[in-house]
N, C-alpha and C positions, 0 to 999 in steps of 0.2 A: 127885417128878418133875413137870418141866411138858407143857404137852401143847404146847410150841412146839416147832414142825420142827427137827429140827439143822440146822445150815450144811452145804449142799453139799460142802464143804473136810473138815470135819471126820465127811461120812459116805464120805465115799473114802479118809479114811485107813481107818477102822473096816474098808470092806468089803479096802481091802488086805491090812491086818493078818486077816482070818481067811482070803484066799485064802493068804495065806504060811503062818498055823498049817497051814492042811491039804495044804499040799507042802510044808511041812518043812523052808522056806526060812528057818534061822536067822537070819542076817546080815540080811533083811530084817526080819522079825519085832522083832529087839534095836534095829533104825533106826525102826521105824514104833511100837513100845511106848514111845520114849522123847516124840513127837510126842505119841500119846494124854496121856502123864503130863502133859505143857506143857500139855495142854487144860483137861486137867483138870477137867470140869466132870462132877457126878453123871449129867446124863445122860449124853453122852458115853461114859463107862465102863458106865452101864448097858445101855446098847445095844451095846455090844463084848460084856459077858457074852452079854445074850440073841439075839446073831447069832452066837457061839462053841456056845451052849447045842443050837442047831437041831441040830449033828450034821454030819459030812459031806461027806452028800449034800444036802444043802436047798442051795438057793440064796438 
């Protein structure tokens, strides 16, 4: 990984996508996973894991 900031564009989809995982909002979740995929870049996805990973309740 680098230790370069993501794009502001690509950490609002990230925190989208885990507000959707935790209400459960499929249809958004399958719209907002397909953008992550386009991203595509290792961080990217590594920061979806480790903001999925928090639980929750974390913000």
């Amino acid at each position: 990984m680098t230790d370069q900031p993501l794009p502001p564009a690509v950490r609002g989809v990230i925190a989208g996508l885990v507000d959707a995982v935790r209400a459960g909002d499929d249809a958004r979740i399958d719209r907002l996973l397909e953008r992550i995929v386009r991203i595509g870049t290792p961080e990217a996805l590594y920061e979806l894991r480790r903001q999925l990973a928090k639980g929750p309740t974390s913000p």
